[in-house]
TORBALO-671280 format. One line per field, with one value per residue: chain; x, y, z of N, C-alpha, C in turn; residue in three letters; residue number from 1. Coordinates in Angstrom, 1 decimal. Last residue first. Layout:
BEGIN
c c(A / ...)
n_xx c(X / ...)
n_yy c(Y / ...)
n_zz c(Z / ...)
ca_xx c(X / ...)
ca_yy c(Y / ...)
ca_zz c(Z / ...)
c_xx c(X / ...)
c_yy c(Y / ...)
c_zz c(Z / ...)
r c(ALA / ...)
k c(NUM / ...)
//
This chain:
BEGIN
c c(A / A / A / A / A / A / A / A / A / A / A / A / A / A / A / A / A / A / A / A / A / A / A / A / A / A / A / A / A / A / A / A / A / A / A / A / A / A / A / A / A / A / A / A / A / A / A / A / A / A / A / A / A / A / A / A / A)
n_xx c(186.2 / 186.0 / 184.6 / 183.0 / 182.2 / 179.4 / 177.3 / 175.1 / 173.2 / 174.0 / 174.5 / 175.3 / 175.8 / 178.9 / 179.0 / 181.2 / 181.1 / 180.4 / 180.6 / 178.7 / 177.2 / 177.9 / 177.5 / 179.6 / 180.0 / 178.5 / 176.0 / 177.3 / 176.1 / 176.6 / 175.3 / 175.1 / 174.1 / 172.2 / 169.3 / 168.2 / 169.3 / 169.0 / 165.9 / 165.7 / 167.1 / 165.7 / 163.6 / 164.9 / 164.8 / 162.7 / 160.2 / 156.5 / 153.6 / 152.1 / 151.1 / 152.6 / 154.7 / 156.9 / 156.6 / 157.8 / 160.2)
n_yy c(-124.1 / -121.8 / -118.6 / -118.7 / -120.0 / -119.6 / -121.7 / -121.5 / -120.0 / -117.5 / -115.9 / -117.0 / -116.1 / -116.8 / -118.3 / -120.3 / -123.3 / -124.3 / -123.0 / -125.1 / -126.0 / -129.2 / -131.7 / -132.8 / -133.8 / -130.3 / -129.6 / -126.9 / -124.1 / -121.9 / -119.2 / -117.1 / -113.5 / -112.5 / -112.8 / -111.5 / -112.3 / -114.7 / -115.1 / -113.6 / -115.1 / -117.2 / -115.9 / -115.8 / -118.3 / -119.8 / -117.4 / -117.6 / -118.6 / -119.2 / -120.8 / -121.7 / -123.2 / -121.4 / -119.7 / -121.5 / -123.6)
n_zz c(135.1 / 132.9 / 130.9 / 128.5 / 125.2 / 123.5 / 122.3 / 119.5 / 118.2 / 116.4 / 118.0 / 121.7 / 125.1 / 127.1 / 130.4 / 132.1 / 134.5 / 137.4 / 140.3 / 143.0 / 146.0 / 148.2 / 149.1 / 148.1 / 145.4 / 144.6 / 141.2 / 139.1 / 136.8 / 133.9 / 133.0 / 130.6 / 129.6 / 128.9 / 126.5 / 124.6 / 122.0 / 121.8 / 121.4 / 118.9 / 117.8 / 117.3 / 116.1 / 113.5 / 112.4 / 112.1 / 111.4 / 112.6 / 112.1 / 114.7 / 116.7 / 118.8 / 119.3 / 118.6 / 120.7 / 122.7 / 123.0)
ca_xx c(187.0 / 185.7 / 185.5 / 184.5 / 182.7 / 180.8 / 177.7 / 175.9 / 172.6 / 174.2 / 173.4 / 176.0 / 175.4 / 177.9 / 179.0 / 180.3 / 181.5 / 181.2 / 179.7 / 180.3 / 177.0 / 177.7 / 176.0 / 179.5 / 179.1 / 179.4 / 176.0 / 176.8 / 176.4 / 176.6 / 175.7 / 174.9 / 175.3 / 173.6 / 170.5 / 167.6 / 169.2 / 170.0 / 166.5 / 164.9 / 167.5 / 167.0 / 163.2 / 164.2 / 166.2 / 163.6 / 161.4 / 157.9 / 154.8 / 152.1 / 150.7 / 151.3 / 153.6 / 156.4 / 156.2 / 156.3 / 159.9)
ca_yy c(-124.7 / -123.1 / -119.7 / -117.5 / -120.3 / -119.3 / -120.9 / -121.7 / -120.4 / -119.1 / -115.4 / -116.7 / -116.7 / -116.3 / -118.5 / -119.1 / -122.7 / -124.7 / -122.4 / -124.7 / -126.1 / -127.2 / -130.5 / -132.7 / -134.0 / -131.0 / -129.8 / -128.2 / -124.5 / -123.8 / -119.8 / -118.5 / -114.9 / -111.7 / -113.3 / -111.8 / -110.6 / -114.4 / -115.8 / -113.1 / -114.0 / -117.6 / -116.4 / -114.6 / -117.3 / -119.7 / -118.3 / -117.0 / -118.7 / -118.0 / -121.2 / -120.6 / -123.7 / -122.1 / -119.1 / -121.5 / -122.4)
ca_zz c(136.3 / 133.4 / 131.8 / 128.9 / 126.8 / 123.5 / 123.8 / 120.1 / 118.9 / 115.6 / 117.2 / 119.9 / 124.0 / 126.3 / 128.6 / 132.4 / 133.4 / 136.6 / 139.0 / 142.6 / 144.4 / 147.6 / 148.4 / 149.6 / 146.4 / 144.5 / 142.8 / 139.2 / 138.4 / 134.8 / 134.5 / 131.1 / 130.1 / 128.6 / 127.6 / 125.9 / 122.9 / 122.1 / 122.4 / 120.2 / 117.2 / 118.0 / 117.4 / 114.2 / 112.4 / 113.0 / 110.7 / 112.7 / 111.7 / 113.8 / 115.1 / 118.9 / 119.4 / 117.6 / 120.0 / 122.4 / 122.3)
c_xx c(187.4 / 186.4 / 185.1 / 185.3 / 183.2 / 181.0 / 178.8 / 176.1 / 173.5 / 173.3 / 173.6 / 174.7 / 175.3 / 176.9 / 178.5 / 180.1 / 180.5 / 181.8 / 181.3 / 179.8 / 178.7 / 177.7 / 176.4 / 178.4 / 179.3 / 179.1 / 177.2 / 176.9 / 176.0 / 176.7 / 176.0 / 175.4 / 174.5 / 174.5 / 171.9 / 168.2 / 168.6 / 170.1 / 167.6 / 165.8 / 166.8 / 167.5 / 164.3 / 163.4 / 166.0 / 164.9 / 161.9 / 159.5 / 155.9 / 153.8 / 151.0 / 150.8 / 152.2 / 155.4 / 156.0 / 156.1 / 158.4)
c_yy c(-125.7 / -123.5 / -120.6 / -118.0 / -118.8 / -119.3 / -120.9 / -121.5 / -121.6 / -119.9 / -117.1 / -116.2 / -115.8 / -116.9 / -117.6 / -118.9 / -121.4 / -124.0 / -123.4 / -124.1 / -125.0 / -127.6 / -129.2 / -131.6 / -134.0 / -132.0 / -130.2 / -128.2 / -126.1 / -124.0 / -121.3 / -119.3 / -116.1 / -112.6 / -112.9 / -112.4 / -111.0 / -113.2 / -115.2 / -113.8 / -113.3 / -116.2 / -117.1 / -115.0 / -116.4 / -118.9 / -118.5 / -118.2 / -118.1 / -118.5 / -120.2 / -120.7 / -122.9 / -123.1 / -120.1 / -120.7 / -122.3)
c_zz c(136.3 / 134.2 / 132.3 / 130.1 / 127.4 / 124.9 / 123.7 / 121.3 / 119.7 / 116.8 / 116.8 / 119.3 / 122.6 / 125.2 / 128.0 / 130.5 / 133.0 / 135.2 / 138.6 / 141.1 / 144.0 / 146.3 / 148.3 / 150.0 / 147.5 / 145.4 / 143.1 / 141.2 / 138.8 / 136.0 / 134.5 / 131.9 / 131.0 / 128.8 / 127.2 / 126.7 / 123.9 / 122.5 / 122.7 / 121.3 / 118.9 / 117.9 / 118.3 / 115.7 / 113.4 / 113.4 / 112.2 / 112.2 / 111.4 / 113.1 / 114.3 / 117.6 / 119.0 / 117.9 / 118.6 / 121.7 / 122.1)
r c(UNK / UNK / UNK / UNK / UNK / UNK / UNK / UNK / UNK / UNK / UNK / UNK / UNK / UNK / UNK / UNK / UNK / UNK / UNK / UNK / UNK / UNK / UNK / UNK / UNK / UNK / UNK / UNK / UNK / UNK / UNK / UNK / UNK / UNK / UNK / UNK / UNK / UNK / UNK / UNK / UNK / UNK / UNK / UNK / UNK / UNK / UNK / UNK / UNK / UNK / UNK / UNK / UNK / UNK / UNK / UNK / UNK)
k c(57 / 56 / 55 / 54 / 53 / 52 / 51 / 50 / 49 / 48 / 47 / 46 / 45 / 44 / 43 / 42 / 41 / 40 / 39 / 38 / 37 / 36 / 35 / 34 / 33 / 32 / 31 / 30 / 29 / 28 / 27 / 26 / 25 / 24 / 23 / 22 / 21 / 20 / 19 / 18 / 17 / 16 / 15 / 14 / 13 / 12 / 11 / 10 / 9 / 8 / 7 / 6 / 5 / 4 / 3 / 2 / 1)
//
């Protein structure tokens, strides 16, 4: 998080608040090993700064 490197002191509520409007979903993609990659789980993300799952393989 660099905004809490910058020295302005924003609460953390309000830059987990920035984080989560700025992503609509979260991709897992692991390698398999025969080198394809395969999406393992798909997520949203929470205001709490959790990842609500929506599916998994």
């Amino acid at each position: 998080m660099l905004s809490l490197l910058g020295g302005v002191d924003l609460p953390i509520a309000a830059i987990r608040q920035q984080v989560y409007e700025a992503f609509d979903a979260v991709v897992h993609v692991a390698r398999q090993s025969d080198g394809s990659r395969c999406v393992t789980s798909i997520g949203r993300p929470e205001v709490d700064g959790l990842l609500t799952e929506w599916a998994a393989s």
